[in-house]
C-alpha positions in Angstrom: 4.8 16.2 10.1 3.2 14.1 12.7 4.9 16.1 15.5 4.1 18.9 14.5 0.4 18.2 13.9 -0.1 17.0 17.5 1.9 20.0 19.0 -0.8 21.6 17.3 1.3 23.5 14.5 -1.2 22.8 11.3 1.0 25.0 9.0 4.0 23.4 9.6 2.3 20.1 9.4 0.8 20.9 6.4 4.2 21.8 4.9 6.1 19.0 6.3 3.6 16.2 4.6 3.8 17.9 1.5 7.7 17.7 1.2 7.7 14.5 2.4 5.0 13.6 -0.3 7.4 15.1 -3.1 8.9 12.5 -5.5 8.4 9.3 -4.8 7.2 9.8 -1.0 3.4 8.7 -2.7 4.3 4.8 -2.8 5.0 5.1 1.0 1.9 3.6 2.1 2.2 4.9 5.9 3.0 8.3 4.8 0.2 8.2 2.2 -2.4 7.1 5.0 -1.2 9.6 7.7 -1.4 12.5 5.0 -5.0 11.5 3.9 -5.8 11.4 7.4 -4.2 14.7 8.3 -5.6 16.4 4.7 -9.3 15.5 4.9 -9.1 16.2 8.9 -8.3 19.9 7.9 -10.8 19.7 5.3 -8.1 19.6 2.3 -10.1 16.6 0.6 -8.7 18.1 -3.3 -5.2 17.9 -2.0 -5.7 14.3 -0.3 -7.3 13.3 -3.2 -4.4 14.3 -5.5 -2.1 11.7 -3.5 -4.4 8.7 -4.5 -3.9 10.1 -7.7 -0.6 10.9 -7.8 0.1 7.4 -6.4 -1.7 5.7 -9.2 -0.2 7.1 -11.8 3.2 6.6 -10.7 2.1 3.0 -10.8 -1.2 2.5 -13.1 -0.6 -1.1 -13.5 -0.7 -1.6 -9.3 -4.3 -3.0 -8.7 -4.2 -1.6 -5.1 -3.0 1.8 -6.4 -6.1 1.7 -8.5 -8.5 0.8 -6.5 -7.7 3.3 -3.7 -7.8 6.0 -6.1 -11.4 4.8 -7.8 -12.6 4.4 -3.5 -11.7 7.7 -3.0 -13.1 9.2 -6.4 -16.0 7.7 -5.0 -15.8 8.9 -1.7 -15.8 12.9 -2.9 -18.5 12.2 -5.0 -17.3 11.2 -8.4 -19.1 8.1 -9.1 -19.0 7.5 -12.3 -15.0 8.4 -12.6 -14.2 5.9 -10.0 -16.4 3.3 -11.7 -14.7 3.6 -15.0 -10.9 3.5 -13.4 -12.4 0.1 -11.9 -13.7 -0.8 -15.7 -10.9 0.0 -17.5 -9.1 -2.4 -14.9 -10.9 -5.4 -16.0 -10.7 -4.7 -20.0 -7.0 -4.5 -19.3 -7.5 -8.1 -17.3 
């Protein structure tokens, strides 16, 4: 996906990180970071969003896992749904 990105071909870029992203390519934390990067470069921020998501619920008890997916709720705006992942963290503590 990476290759194809820097040769310039979006599309196929696009498509690669997606596959690769299929199953359980979300607890790949390179892959994750390199298809954020990619996603919200190209101004996909729902779809990069989705992987945080994605990679939290595969793992809801991960503290990192959660608290990438409340930054990033954050980061597109949704305060108050990012605070509450963090909150619900703590009664669970």
């Amino acid at each position: 996906a990476t290759f194809s990105a820097e040769r310039g071909d979006f599309a196929a870029a696009r498509k690669r990180f997606q596959e690769c992203l299929e199953g359980d390519g979300v607890r790949h934390g390179v892959l994750v970071a390199s298809a954020v990067k990619f996603f919200d470069e190209h101004g996909d921020f729902e779809l990069s969003t989705n992987i945080f998501k994605r990679r939290f619920e595969e793992n809801p008890d991960s503290i990192g896992a959660r608290v990438q997916y409340a930054n990033r709720l954050q980061t597109v705006g949704q305060f108050e749904a990012g605070e509450k992942l963090l909150l619900d963290a703590t009664e669970k503590d």
